[in-house]
C-alpha positions, 0 to 999 in steps of 0.5 A: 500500500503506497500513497500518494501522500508525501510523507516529508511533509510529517515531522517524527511526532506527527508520523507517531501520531498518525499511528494512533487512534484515540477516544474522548468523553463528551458530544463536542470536541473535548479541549484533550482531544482537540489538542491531540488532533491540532498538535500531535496530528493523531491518526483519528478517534473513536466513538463510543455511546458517550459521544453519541447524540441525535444523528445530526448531532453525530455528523455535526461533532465529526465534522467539528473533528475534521474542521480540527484537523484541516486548520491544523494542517493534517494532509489527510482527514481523520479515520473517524471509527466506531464499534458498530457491530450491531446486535448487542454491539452497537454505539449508534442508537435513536434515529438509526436502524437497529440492524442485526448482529453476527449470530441472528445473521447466522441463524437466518442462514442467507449470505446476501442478507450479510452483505445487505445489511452490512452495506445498509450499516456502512450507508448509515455510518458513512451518512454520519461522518464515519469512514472505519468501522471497527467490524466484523467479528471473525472469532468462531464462537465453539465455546459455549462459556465465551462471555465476550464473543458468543452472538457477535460471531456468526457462529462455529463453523470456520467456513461459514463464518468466513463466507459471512465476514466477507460478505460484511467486508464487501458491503462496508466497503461498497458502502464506503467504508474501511472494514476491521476483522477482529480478533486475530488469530482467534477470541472465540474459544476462551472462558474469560473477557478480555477486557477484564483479564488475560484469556489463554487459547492452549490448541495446538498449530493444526487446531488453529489453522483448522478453526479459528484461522481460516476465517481470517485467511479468507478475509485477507485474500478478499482485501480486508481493510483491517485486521485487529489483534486480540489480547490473547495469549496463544502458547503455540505461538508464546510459550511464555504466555506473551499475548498475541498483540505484543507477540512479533512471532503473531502479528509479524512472522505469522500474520505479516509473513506467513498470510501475506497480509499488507493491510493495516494491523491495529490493537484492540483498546490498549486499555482493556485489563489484559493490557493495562493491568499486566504490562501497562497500558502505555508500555503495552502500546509500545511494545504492540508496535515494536511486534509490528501493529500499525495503529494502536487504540487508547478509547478513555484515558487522555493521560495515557494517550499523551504518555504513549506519544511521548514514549514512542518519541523517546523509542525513536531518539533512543534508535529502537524505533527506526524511521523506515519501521514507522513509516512503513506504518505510517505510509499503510494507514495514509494508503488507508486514508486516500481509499476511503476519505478526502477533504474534498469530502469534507470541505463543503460541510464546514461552514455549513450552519444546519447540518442534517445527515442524509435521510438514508439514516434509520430510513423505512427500507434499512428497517424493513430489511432488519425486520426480513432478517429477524423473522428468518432468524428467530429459531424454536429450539426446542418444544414439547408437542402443541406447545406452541402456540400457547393455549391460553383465552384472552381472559387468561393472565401470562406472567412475563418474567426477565431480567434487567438489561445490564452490561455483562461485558464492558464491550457493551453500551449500558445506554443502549441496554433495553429489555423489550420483551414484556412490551413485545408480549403485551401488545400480543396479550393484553393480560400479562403480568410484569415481574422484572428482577435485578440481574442477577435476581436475589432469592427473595425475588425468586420467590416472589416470581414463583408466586406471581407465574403460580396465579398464571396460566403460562409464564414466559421467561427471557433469559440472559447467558442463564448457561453462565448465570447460576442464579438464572440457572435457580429460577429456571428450576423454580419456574419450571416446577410449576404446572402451567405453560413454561416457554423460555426466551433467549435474548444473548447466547442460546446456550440457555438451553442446556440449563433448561429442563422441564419446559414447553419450549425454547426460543433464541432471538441471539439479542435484545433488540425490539424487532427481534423479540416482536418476532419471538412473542408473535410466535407465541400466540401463533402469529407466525412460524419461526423458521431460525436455524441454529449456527452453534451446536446446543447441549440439551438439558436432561 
Protein backbone atom coordinates (compact mmCIF):
# COMPACT_ATOMS: atom_id res chain seq x y z
CA UNK A 1 0.00 0.00 0.00
CA UNK A 2 1.64 3.16 -1.45
CA UNK A 3 0.20 6.60 -1.10
CA UNK A 4 0.12 9.18 -2.58
CA UNK A 5 0.77 11.32 0.47
CA UNK A 6 4.15 12.74 0.80
CA UNK A 7 5.50 11.86 3.92
CA UNK A 8 8.48 14.50 4.33
CA UNK A 9 5.93 16.82 4.96
CA UNK A 10 5.17 14.93 8.74
CA UNK A 11 7.58 15.66 11.39
CA UNK A 12 8.78 12.34 13.51
CA UNK A 13 5.79 13.05 16.26
CA UNK A 14 3.40 13.79 13.68
CA UNK A 15 4.34 10.36 11.99
CA UNK A 16 3.56 8.84 15.53
CA UNK A 17 0.92 10.42 15.96
CA UNK A 18 -0.79 9.09 12.91
CA UNK A 19 -0.11 5.81 14.42
CA UNK A 20 -2.54 6.43 16.70
CA UNK A 21 -6.47 6.41 17.47
CA UNK A 22 -7.77 7.93 20.20
CA UNK A 23 -11.02 8.03 22.23
CA UNK A 24 -12.59 11.47 24.35
CA UNK A 25 -15.58 11.88 26.57
CA UNK A 26 -18.30 14.43 25.77
CA UNK A 27 -20.75 15.03 22.19
CA UNK A 28 -18.39 18.12 21.30
CA UNK A 29 -14.76 18.01 20.79
CA UNK A 30 -13.08 17.97 24.02
CA UNK A 31 -10.04 20.77 24.59
CA UNK A 32 -7.98 16.88 25.03
CA UNK A 33 -8.61 15.77 22.08
CA UNK A 34 -8.78 18.89 20.13
CA UNK A 35 -5.06 19.45 21.39
CA UNK A 36 -4.09 15.67 20.03
CA UNK A 37 -5.65 16.17 16.70
CA UNK A 38 -4.21 20.02 16.39
CA UNK A 39 -0.70 19.32 17.70
CA UNK A 40 0.44 15.90 17.79
CA UNK A 41 -1.64 15.06 14.48
CA UNK A 42 -3.33 11.64 15.78
CA UNK A 43 -4.45 9.49 13.19
CA UNK A 44 -8.32 9.52 14.09
CA UNK A 45 -10.61 8.94 17.29
CA UNK A 46 -13.12 6.61 18.07
CA UNK A 47 -16.73 6.99 19.06
CA UNK A 48 -18.41 5.49 21.71
CA UNK A 49 -22.47 5.80 23.01
CA UNK A 50 -20.71 8.70 25.19
CA UNK A 51 -20.03 10.80 22.24
CA UNK A 52 -23.48 9.69 20.64
CA UNK A 53 -26.37 12.25 20.44
CA UNK A 54 -29.13 12.52 17.97
CA UNK A 55 -27.89 11.60 14.37
CA UNK A 56 -27.48 15.46 13.17
CA UNK A 57 -25.52 15.53 16.36
CA UNK A 58 -23.28 12.88 15.10
CA UNK A 59 -22.36 14.37 11.83
CA UNK A 60 -22.02 17.88 13.11
CA UNK A 61 -19.13 16.52 16.19
CA UNK A 62 -17.44 14.58 13.29
CA UNK A 63 -17.15 17.41 11.39
CA UNK A 64 -16.22 19.67 14.12
CA UNK A 65 -13.40 16.68 14.45
CA UNK A 66 -12.28 17.08 10.96
CA UNK A 67 -12.55 21.29 10.69
CA UNK A 68 -9.92 20.37 13.66
CA UNK A 69 -7.70 18.59 11.54
CA UNK A 70 -7.65 20.98 8.40
CA UNK A 71 -6.57 24.14 10.04
CA UNK A 72 -4.12 22.03 11.62
CA UNK A 73 -2.61 21.11 8.53
CA UNK A 74 -3.22 17.46 8.54
CA UNK A 75 -2.68 16.34 4.64
CA UNK A 76 -5.38 13.61 5.10
CA UNK A 77 -8.92 13.77 7.15
CA UNK A 78 -9.35 11.79 10.33
CA UNK A 79 -10.39 7.99 10.46
CA UNK A 80 -13.36 8.61 12.41
CA UNK A 81 -14.08 4.82 13.57
CA UNK A 82 -16.81 3.07 15.62
CA UNK A 83 -17.63 -0.14 17.01
CA UNK A 84 -20.96 -0.65 15.02
CA UNK A 85 -21.01 -4.38 15.13
CA UNK A 86 -24.92 -4.32 15.56
CA UNK A 87 -26.96 -6.70 17.79
CA UNK A 88 -25.92 -6.33 21.25
CA UNK A 89 -22.83 -4.16 19.89
CA UNK A 90 -23.54 -1.32 18.69
CA UNK A 91 -22.82 2.52 19.55
CA UNK A 92 -25.32 4.39 17.41
CA UNK A 93 -28.78 4.48 18.63
CA UNK A 94 -32.29 6.82 18.45
CA UNK A 95 -32.65 7.74 14.53
CA UNK A 96 -30.63 4.75 13.33
CA UNK A 97 -31.56 1.30 12.26
CA UNK A 98 -31.27 -1.27 14.79
CA UNK A 99 -29.85 -3.80 12.35
CA UNK A 100 -28.94 -7.21 13.32
CA UNK A 101 -25.91 -8.73 14.79
CA UNK A 102 -23.42 -11.67 13.70
CA UNK A 103 -25.33 -14.74 15.14
CA UNK A 104 -29.18 -13.87 14.47
CA UNK A 105 -27.45 -13.40 10.59
CA UNK A 106 -26.08 -16.67 11.05
CA UNK A 107 -29.36 -18.37 12.39
CA UNK A 108 -31.16 -16.90 9.28
CA UNK A 109 -28.91 -18.56 7.09
CA UNK A 110 -28.58 -16.34 3.94
CA UNK A 111 -25.27 -14.84 2.91
CA UNK A 112 -26.98 -11.97 0.83
CA UNK A 113 -28.54 -10.63 3.74
CA UNK A 114 -24.81 -10.31 5.39
CA UNK A 115 -23.96 -8.11 2.50
CA UNK A 116 -27.09 -6.37 2.71
CA UNK A 117 -27.34 -5.40 5.83
CA UNK A 118 -23.67 -4.59 6.38
CA UNK A 119 -23.86 -2.01 3.41
CA UNK A 120 -27.04 -0.59 4.74
CA UNK A 121 -24.96 -0.39 8.00
CA UNK A 122 -21.96 1.39 6.09
CA UNK A 123 -24.54 3.71 4.25
CA UNK A 124 -25.76 4.94 7.73
CA UNK A 125 -22.21 5.37 9.26
CA UNK A 126 -20.95 6.98 6.24
CA UNK A 127 -24.01 9.43 6.28
CA UNK A 128 -22.93 10.29 9.91
CA UNK A 129 -19.11 11.10 9.35
CA UNK A 130 -17.87 7.80 9.68
CA UNK A 131 -15.44 6.21 7.49
CA UNK A 132 -13.77 2.85 9.61
CA UNK A 133 -15.85 0.66 11.12
CA UNK A 134 -14.15 -1.44 13.84
CA UNK A 135 -16.30 -4.63 12.41
CA UNK A 136 -16.94 -7.97 11.70
CA UNK A 137 -16.28 -10.42 14.08
CA UNK A 138 -14.46 -13.22 12.60
CA UNK A 139 -13.94 -15.34 16.09
CA UNK A 140 -15.54 -18.96 15.62
CA UNK A 141 -17.70 -18.96 18.92
CA UNK A 142 -17.09 -23.10 19.79
CA UNK A 143 -17.18 -22.40 23.40
CA UNK A 144 -20.39 -22.10 24.71
CA UNK A 145 -18.78 -20.30 28.33
CA UNK A 146 -17.19 -17.04 25.94
CA UNK A 147 -18.63 -14.06 27.57
CA UNK A 148 -17.08 -11.90 25.33
CA UNK A 149 -17.65 -13.49 21.92
CA UNK A 150 -20.85 -15.57 21.74
CA UNK A 151 -23.82 -13.99 19.26
CA UNK A 152 -21.17 -11.41 17.93
CA UNK A 153 -19.88 -14.45 16.00
CA UNK A 154 -21.82 -15.55 13.03
CA UNK A 155 -21.25 -18.64 14.91
CA UNK A 156 -18.99 -22.18 14.87
CA UNK A 157 -18.19 -23.14 11.62
CA UNK A 158 -14.97 -21.63 10.44
CA UNK A 159 -16.07 -21.98 6.52
CA UNK A 160 -19.26 -20.28 7.01
CA UNK A 161 -18.01 -17.87 9.48
CA UNK A 162 -15.66 -16.81 6.86
CA UNK A 163 -18.18 -16.76 3.98
CA UNK A 164 -20.34 -14.25 6.39
CA UNK A 165 -17.29 -11.99 7.18
CA UNK A 166 -16.53 -11.49 3.70
CA UNK A 167 -19.90 -10.81 2.51
CA UNK A 168 -19.65 -7.93 5.64
CA UNK A 169 -16.25 -6.84 4.42
CA UNK A 170 -17.55 -6.22 0.69
CA UNK A 171 -20.76 -4.36 1.98
CA UNK A 172 -18.99 -1.99 4.25
CA UNK A 173 -16.58 -1.21 1.74
CA UNK A 174 -19.25 -0.62 -1.04
CA UNK A 175 -20.98 1.42 1.20
CA UNK A 176 -17.50 3.46 1.76
CA UNK A 177 -16.46 2.18 4.38
CA UNK A 178 -12.74 0.53 5.90
CA UNK A 179 -13.63 -2.61 7.44
CA UNK A 180 -11.64 -4.01 10.61
CA UNK A 181 -11.82 -8.19 11.29
CA UNK A 182 -11.16 -8.79 14.92
CA UNK A 183 -9.87 -10.61 16.99
CA UNK A 184 -6.95 -12.50 15.05
CA UNK A 185 -5.94 -15.16 15.41
CA UNK A 186 -9.00 -16.09 17.08
CA UNK A 187 -11.08 -14.79 20.56
CA UNK A 188 -13.81 -17.41 20.06
CA UNK A 189 -12.68 -20.41 22.00
CA UNK A 190 -11.91 -18.77 25.64
CA UNK A 191 -13.58 -18.65 29.04
CA UNK A 192 -12.85 -15.40 30.09
CA UNK A 193 -13.31 -11.40 28.85
CA UNK A 194 -10.55 -9.78 27.56
CA UNK A 195 -11.47 -6.50 28.57
CA UNK A 196 -11.29 -7.97 32.39
CA UNK A 197 -8.17 -10.14 32.06
CA UNK A 198 -5.93 -12.04 30.32
CA UNK A 199 -7.53 -15.03 28.33
CA UNK A 200 -5.40 -18.20 27.14
CA UNK A 201 -6.33 -20.05 23.75
CA UNK A 202 -3.98 -23.72 24.56
CA UNK A 203 -4.59 -25.52 20.86
CA UNK A 204 -2.05 -26.55 19.06
CA UNK A 205 -0.80 -25.10 15.05
CA UNK A 206 -3.47 -27.88 13.14
CA UNK A 207 -6.42 -26.91 15.61
CA UNK A 208 -5.80 -23.15 14.90
CA UNK A 209 -5.47 -23.39 11.01
CA UNK A 210 -8.49 -25.88 11.25
CA UNK A 211 -10.68 -23.39 13.28
CA UNK A 212 -10.09 -20.43 14.25
CA UNK A 213 -7.86 -19.26 11.18
CA UNK A 214 -9.28 -19.83 8.16
CA UNK A 215 -11.85 -17.00 8.99
CA UNK A 216 -9.22 -14.75 8.74
CA UNK A 217 -7.48 -16.15 5.98
CA UNK A 218 -10.32 -15.53 3.88
CA UNK A 219 -10.79 -12.42 4.87
CA UNK A 220 -7.34 -11.11 3.62
CA UNK A 221 -7.50 -12.53 0.42
CA UNK A 222 -10.80 -10.71 -0.15
CA UNK A 223 -8.81 -7.48 0.74
CA UNK A 224 -9.91 -6.53 4.21
CA UNK A 225 -9.00 -3.30 5.22
CA UNK A 226 -8.02 -4.03 8.79
CA UNK A 227 -7.44 -6.81 10.78
CA UNK A 228 -7.43 -6.22 14.95
CA UNK A 229 -5.41 -8.42 17.44
CA UNK A 230 -6.59 -9.90 20.03
CA UNK A 231 -5.43 -9.69 23.61
CA UNK A 232 -5.00 -13.17 23.76
CA UNK A 233 -2.32 -15.45 24.84
CA UNK A 234 -1.58 -18.22 22.42
CA UNK A 235 1.18 -20.71 23.70
CA UNK A 236 1.77 -22.31 20.29
CA UNK A 237 2.97 -19.35 19.47
CA UNK A 238 4.39 -17.57 23.01
CA UNK A 239 5.49 -20.38 25.27
CA UNK A 240 5.85 -17.57 27.92
CA UNK A 241 2.31 -16.71 27.76
CA UNK A 242 3.27 -13.17 25.85
CA UNK A 243 -0.39 -12.01 24.40
CA UNK A 244 -0.78 -12.07 20.85
CA UNK A 245 -0.86 -8.18 20.48
CA UNK A 246 2.69 -7.77 21.73
CA UNK A 247 3.82 -11.02 20.20
CA UNK A 248 6.37 -10.27 16.91
CA UNK A 249 6.04 -14.03 16.36
CA UNK A 250 1.81 -13.42 15.57
CA UNK A 251 1.49 -10.28 14.04
CA UNK A 252 4.96 -10.00 12.24
CA UNK A 253 6.30 -13.60 11.32
CA UNK A 254 2.50 -15.18 11.26
CA UNK A 255 0.32 -12.53 10.06
CA UNK A 256 2.64 -10.27 8.10
CA UNK A 257 4.65 -13.19 6.51
CA UNK A 258 3.26 -16.41 6.55
CA UNK A 259 -0.53 -14.77 5.47
CA UNK A 260 0.86 -12.20 3.12
CA UNK A 261 -1.29 -9.88 4.72
CA UNK A 262 -0.45 -5.97 3.55
CA UNK A 263 -3.05 -4.41 5.16
CA UNK A 264 -3.15 -2.20 8.44
CA UNK A 265 -2.77 -4.10 11.52
CA UNK A 266 -4.41 -2.41 14.79
CA UNK A 267 -4.62 -3.36 18.55
CA UNK A 268 -7.72 -3.72 20.27
CA UNK A 269 -8.24 -0.90 23.11
CA UNK A 270 -4.70 -0.72 24.86
CA UNK A 271 -6.97 -0.02 27.99
CA UNK A 272 -8.91 -3.35 28.36
CA UNK A 273 -7.32 -5.14 31.72
CA UNK A 274 -5.49 -7.93 29.64
CA UNK A 275 -3.08 -5.00 28.83
CA UNK A 276 -3.28 -2.45 31.25
CA UNK A 277 -3.47 -4.46 34.31
CA UNK A 278 -0.27 -6.81 33.05
CA UNK A 279 2.26 -4.66 31.04
CA UNK A 280 0.62 -1.31 31.48
CA UNK A 281 -1.26 0.30 29.03
CA UNK A 282 1.47 2.71 27.89
CA UNK A 283 4.47 0.32 27.55
CA UNK A 284 1.89 -2.42 26.26
CA UNK A 285 1.47 0.20 23.12
CA UNK A 286 4.82 0.44 22.70
CA UNK A 287 5.73 -2.90 22.97
CA UNK A 288 2.31 -3.81 20.38
CA UNK A 289 4.15 -1.55 17.96
CA UNK A 290 7.60 -2.88 18.18
CA UNK A 291 5.63 -6.57 17.34
CA UNK A 292 4.58 -4.78 14.38
CA UNK A 293 0.97 -3.23 14.61
CA UNK A 294 0.22 -0.06 12.98
CA UNK A 295 -2.47 1.67 14.59
CA UNK A 296 -2.63 1.40 18.37
CA UNK A 297 -6.39 2.33 20.33
CA UNK A 298 -6.42 4.22 23.55
CA UNK A 299 -10.53 4.69 23.74
CA UNK A 300 -10.50 6.54 27.62
CA UNK A 301 -7.62 7.98 29.21
CA UNK A 302 -6.11 11.37 27.85
CA UNK A 303 -3.13 10.73 30.48
CA UNK A 304 -2.18 7.61 28.79
CA UNK A 305 -2.81 8.92 25.26
CA UNK A 306 -0.09 11.59 25.76
CA UNK A 307 2.23 9.37 27.74
CA UNK A 308 2.28 6.55 24.83
CA UNK A 309 3.25 9.50 22.07
CA UNK A 310 5.79 10.84 24.41
CA UNK A 311 7.00 7.09 24.98
CA UNK A 312 7.16 6.38 21.03
CA UNK A 313 9.17 9.64 20.70
CA UNK A 314 11.57 8.55 23.28
CA UNK A 315 11.96 4.90 21.03
CA UNK A 316 12.75 6.99 18.20
CA UNK A 317 15.77 9.26 19.53
CA UNK A 318 16.91 6.23 21.68
CA UNK A 319 17.05 4.29 17.95
CA UNK A 320 14.54 1.27 18.82
CA UNK A 321 12.19 2.68 16.95
CA UNK A 322 13.62 3.21 13.10
CA UNK A 323 12.50 5.77 10.55
CA UNK A 324 11.79 3.08 7.91
CA UNK A 325 9.90 0.92 10.63
CA UNK A 326 7.47 3.59 11.27
CA UNK A 327 6.98 4.96 8.15
CA UNK A 328 6.33 1.86 6.97
CA UNK A 329 3.26 2.07 9.32
CA UNK A 330 2.67 5.16 8.57
CA UNK A 331 2.56 5.08 4.65
CA UNK A 332 -0.02 1.54 5.35
CA UNK A 333 -2.52 3.99 7.49
CA UNK A 334 -2.26 7.40 4.66
CA UNK A 335 -2.97 4.48 1.91
CA UNK A 336 -5.97 3.84 4.12
CA UNK A 337 -6.94 7.14 4.30
CA UNK A 338 -6.62 8.15 0.31
CA UNK A 339 -9.42 4.97 -0.34
CA UNK A 340 -11.84 5.88 1.79
CA UNK A 341 -11.64 9.95 2.57
CA UNK A 342 -10.68 13.29 1.17
CA UNK A 343 -11.07 16.86 2.19
CA UNK A 344 -12.81 17.31 -0.96
CA UNK A 345 -15.38 15.25 1.03
CA UNK A 346 -15.46 17.25 3.73
CA UNK A 347 -14.66 20.98 2.93
CA UNK A 348 -18.12 21.62 1.72
CA UNK A 349 -19.52 20.80 5.35
CA UNK A 350 -17.59 23.19 7.28
CA UNK A 351 -19.36 26.13 7.05
CA UNK A 352 -22.50 24.73 6.89
CA UNK A 353 -24.87 26.17 9.50
CA UNK A 354 -27.53 23.36 9.95
CA UNK A 355 -26.12 20.02 9.26
CA UNK A 356 -28.64 17.07 8.55
CA UNK A 357 -27.16 13.75 7.67
CA UNK A 358 -28.61 12.02 4.94
CA UNK A 359 -32.01 10.71 5.08
CA UNK A 360 -30.76 7.08 4.44
CA UNK A 361 -30.47 7.25 8.28
CA UNK A 362 -32.85 4.82 10.11
CA UNK A 363 -34.96 5.20 6.88
CA UNK A 364 -38.23 2.74 6.17
CA UNK A 365 -36.16 0.38 3.68
CA UNK A 366 -32.94 -0.46 6.26
CA UNK A 367 -35.95 -1.28 8.82
CA UNK A 368 -37.70 -3.39 6.66
CA UNK A 369 -34.58 -5.36 5.58
CA UNK A 370 -33.70 -5.73 9.71
CA UNK A 371 -37.11 -6.89 10.48
CA UNK A 372 -36.57 -9.72 6.74
CA UNK A 373 -33.96 -10.77 8.59
CA UNK A 374 -35.44 -11.42 12.10
CA UNK A 375 -38.12 -13.30 11.18
CA UNK A 376 -35.57 -15.59 9.26
CA UNK A 377 -33.50 -15.73 12.35
CA UNK A 378 -35.60 -16.30 15.34
CA UNK A 379 -35.34 -20.15 15.89
CA UNK A 380 -37.70 -22.68 18.30
CA UNK A 381 -35.17 -24.73 19.67
CA UNK A 382 -36.74 -26.84 21.29
CA UNK A 383 -40.67 -27.75 22.20
CA UNK A 384 -42.89 -30.31 23.51
CA UNK A 385 -45.73 -31.18 21.13
CA UNK A 386 -48.68 -28.39 20.65
CA UNK A 387 -46.78 -26.02 22.93
CA UNK A 388 -46.97 -23.54 20.81
CA UNK A 389 -48.69 -21.58 20.39
CA UNK A 390 -49.54 -21.10 23.95
CA UNK A 391 -53.35 -22.07 24.54
CA UNK A 392 -54.30 -19.80 26.66
CA UNK A 393 -58.09 -17.15 26.15
CA UNK A 394 -57.86 -13.76 26.45
CA UNK A 395 -59.11 -13.67 29.98
CA UNK A 396 -56.35 -15.92 30.86
CA UNK A 397 -53.14 -13.95 32.54
CA UNK A 398 -49.31 -14.63 31.19
CA UNK A 399 -46.68 -13.84 33.72
CA UNK A 400 -43.66 -12.35 31.73
CA UNK A 401 -40.65 -12.77 33.93
CA UNK A 402 -36.93 -11.16 32.92
CA UNK A 403 -34.14 -9.60 33.86
CA UNK A 404 -32.89 -6.24 33.96
CA UNK A 405 -30.69 -5.40 30.95
CA UNK A 406 -27.25 -4.99 32.17
CA UNK A 407 -23.66 -4.93 30.59
CA UNK A 408 -22.31 -8.46 31.13
CA UNK A 409 -19.15 -7.05 29.31
CA UNK A 410 -17.65 -3.70 29.13
CA UNK A 411 -17.97 -4.32 25.18
CA UNK A 412 -21.20 -3.35 25.71
CA UNK A 413 -23.24 0.30 25.97
CA UNK A 414 -25.17 0.45 29.26
CA UNK A 415 -27.22 3.39 27.14
CA UNK A 416 -28.34 1.22 24.76
CA UNK A 417 -29.48 -1.93 27.12
CA UNK A 418 -33.07 -2.13 26.94
CA UNK A 419 -35.24 -5.12 27.86
CA UNK A 420 -38.29 -5.10 25.26
CA UNK A 421 -39.87 -8.12 25.96
CA UNK A 422 -42.83 -7.79 28.17
CA UNK A 423 -43.95 -4.57 25.78
CA UNK A 424 -43.19 -7.32 22.68
CA UNK A 425 -45.61 -9.92 24.82
CA UNK A 426 -48.14 -7.27 25.77
CA UNK A 427 -49.05 -5.98 22.99
CA UNK A 428 -49.97 -9.70 21.64
CA UNK A 429 -51.81 -10.48 25.02
CA UNK A 430 -53.01 -7.74 26.85
CA UNK A 431 -53.47 -9.60 30.49
CA UNK A 432 -50.00 -10.18 31.42
CA UNK A 433 -48.11 -9.68 34.40
CA UNK A 434 -44.56 -7.84 34.76
CA UNK A 435 -42.12 -9.19 37.01
CA UNK A 436 -38.72 -7.56 36.46
CA UNK A 437 -35.99 -8.74 38.68
CA UNK A 438 -32.25 -7.25 39.28
CA UNK A 439 -29.75 -9.24 37.35
CA UNK A 440 -28.79 -11.15 38.54
CA UNK A 441 -32.12 -11.56 40.71
CA UNK A 442 -31.84 -12.11 44.81
CA UNK A 443 -33.64 -15.12 46.23
CA UNK A 444 -36.42 -13.12 47.66
CA UNK A 445 -37.13 -12.18 44.09
CA UNK A 446 -37.14 -15.53 43.04
CA UNK A 447 -39.66 -16.34 45.26
CA UNK A 448 -41.63 -13.61 44.78
CA UNK A 449 -41.66 -14.82 40.87
CA UNK A 450 -42.70 -18.11 41.51
CA UNK A 451 -45.81 -16.58 43.48
CA UNK A 452 -46.59 -14.43 40.63
CA UNK A 453 -46.47 -17.34 37.46
CA UNK A 454 -48.11 -19.59 40.13
CA UNK A 455 -51.54 -17.42 39.77
CA UNK A 456 -50.86 -17.76 35.50
CA UNK A 457 -51.99 -19.65 33.38
CA UNK A 458 -48.23 -19.70 31.40
CA UNK A 459 -45.32 -17.91 32.17
CA UNK A 460 -42.78 -16.61 29.67
CA UNK A 461 -39.07 -16.35 30.85
CA UNK A 462 -36.44 -14.04 28.86
CA UNK A 463 -33.06 -15.11 29.91
CA UNK A 464 -29.64 -13.54 29.50
CA UNK A 465 -26.47 -16.24 29.01
CA UNK A 466 -28.71 -18.39 32.04
CA UNK A 467 -25.81 -21.23 30.99
CA UNK A 468 -23.09 -18.79 32.50
CA UNK A 469 -25.57 -17.43 35.36
CA UNK A 470 -26.41 -19.80 38.27
CA UNK A 471 -28.82 -17.63 39.85
CA UNK A 472 -30.76 -17.56 36.43
CA UNK A 473 -29.76 -21.07 36.29
CA UNK A 474 -32.41 -21.07 40.39
CA UNK A 475 -35.10 -19.53 38.82
CA UNK A 476 -35.38 -21.67 35.83
CA UNK A 477 -35.55 -24.68 38.24
CA UNK A 478 -38.33 -22.82 40.20
CA UNK A 479 -40.37 -21.75 37.37
CA UNK A 480 -40.12 -24.98 35.60
CA UNK A 481 -41.76 -26.95 38.84
CA UNK A 482 -44.93 -25.01 38.11
CA UNK A 483 -47.56 -26.63 36.30
CA UNK A 484 -48.61 -24.17 33.99
CA UNK A 485 -47.07 -23.48 30.23
CA UNK A 486 -43.33 -22.63 30.51
CA UNK A 487 -41.58 -21.11 27.35
CA UNK A 488 -38.20 -19.70 27.78
CA UNK A 489 -36.60 -16.93 25.63
CA UNK A 490 -33.02 -16.27 24.90
CA UNK A 491 -32.12 -12.58 24.47
CA UNK A 492 -27.98 -13.05 24.28
CA UNK A 493 -26.50 -16.59 23.72
CA UNK A 494 -28.97 -19.53 23.41
CA UNK A 495 -26.67 -21.77 25.22
CA UNK A 496 -29.68 -21.46 27.83
CA UNK A 497 -30.95 -24.23 26.57
CA UNK A 498 -28.55 -26.78 28.49
CA UNK A 499 -29.96 -25.40 31.79
CA UNK A 500 -33.40 -25.81 30.84
CA UNK A 501 -35.06 -28.83 31.79
CA UNK A 502 -38.76 -29.12 32.34
CA UNK A 503 -40.24 -26.64 29.70
CA UNK A 504 -42.59 -26.34 26.85
CA UNK A 505 -40.49 -24.65 24.54
CA UNK A 506 -37.31 -22.95 23.91
CA UNK A 507 -36.69 -19.73 21.86
CA UNK A 508 -33.47 -17.73 20.69
CA UNK A 509 -33.83 -14.44 19.24
CA UNK A 510 -29.35 -14.05 19.83
CA UNK A 511 -30.25 -10.33 21.33
CA UNK A 512 -32.35 -7.81 22.72
CA UNK A 513 -33.22 -5.64 20.05
CA UNK A 514 -37.27 -4.90 19.72
CA UNK A 515 -37.60 -6.20 16.07
CA UNK A 516 -36.33 -9.47 17.01
CA UNK A 517 -38.28 -10.16 20.45
CA UNK A 518 -41.73 -8.90 18.37
CA UNK A 519 -40.88 -11.75 16.06
CA UNK A 520 -40.27 -14.10 19.13
CA UNK A 521 -43.90 -13.04 21.13
CA UNK A 522 -45.84 -13.09 17.80
CA UNK A 523 -44.90 -16.85 17.69
CA UNK A 524 -46.13 -17.42 20.67
CA UNK A 525 -49.80 -16.54 20.07
CA UNK A 526 -49.46 -18.22 16.75
CA UNK A 527 -48.81 -15.47 14.54
CA UNK A 528 -46.05 -16.83 12.69
CA UNK A 529 -43.89 -19.92 12.48
CA UNK A 530 -40.13 -19.49 13.25
CA UNK A 531 -38.07 -20.55 10.75
CA UNK A 532 -34.31 -19.71 12.53
CA UNK A 533 -31.67 -22.33 12.37
CA UNK A 534 -29.22 -22.63 14.96
CA UNK A 535 -25.15 -21.81 13.68
CA UNK A 536 -23.97 -23.26 17.11
CA UNK A 537 -24.47 -26.66 18.43
CA UNK A 538 -26.89 -26.71 21.88
CA UNK A 539 -26.42 -29.21 24.68
CA UNK A 540 -29.98 -30.19 25.75
CA UNK A 541 -30.56 -30.49 29.19
CA UNK A 542 -31.77 -33.98 30.55
Amino acid sequence: MTPKTDLSALSVRQQIGQTMMFGFHGTEPSPEITRLIAEHHIGGVILFARNVGRPEDVLRLNVALQKIAYEAGHPLPLLISVDQENGIVRRLGAGTTLFPGNMALGAAGRAQWVREVSEATGRELRALGFNFNLAPVLDVNNNPHNPVIGVRAYGQDPQRVGEYGVEAICGLQAAGLAACGKHFPGHGDTSLDSHLTLPLIPHDRARLDAVELPPFMKAITAGVDALMIAHVVFPEFEPDATPATLSHRVITELLREELGYRGVITTDCMEMHAIAKTIGTVEGTYRAFLAGVDLSFLSHTHEWQEQTIERFVRGFEEGEISAQRLQDSVRRILALKERYTSWDDWLPLFDQPDLQPDPVVGCEEHRQLARSVYEAAVTLTAQRPGALPLQIEAEDRVAVVYLRNVSLSPVEDDRYLINPLATAIESQHPNIVRVELSNPPTAQEIAQAVEVAAACRAVVVGTSNAHLSPVQTELLRQLEALPLQRVVISMRAPYDLAVCTNLDAHIAVYEFTPAGIEVAAEALFGKRKLVGHLPIALEVAQ
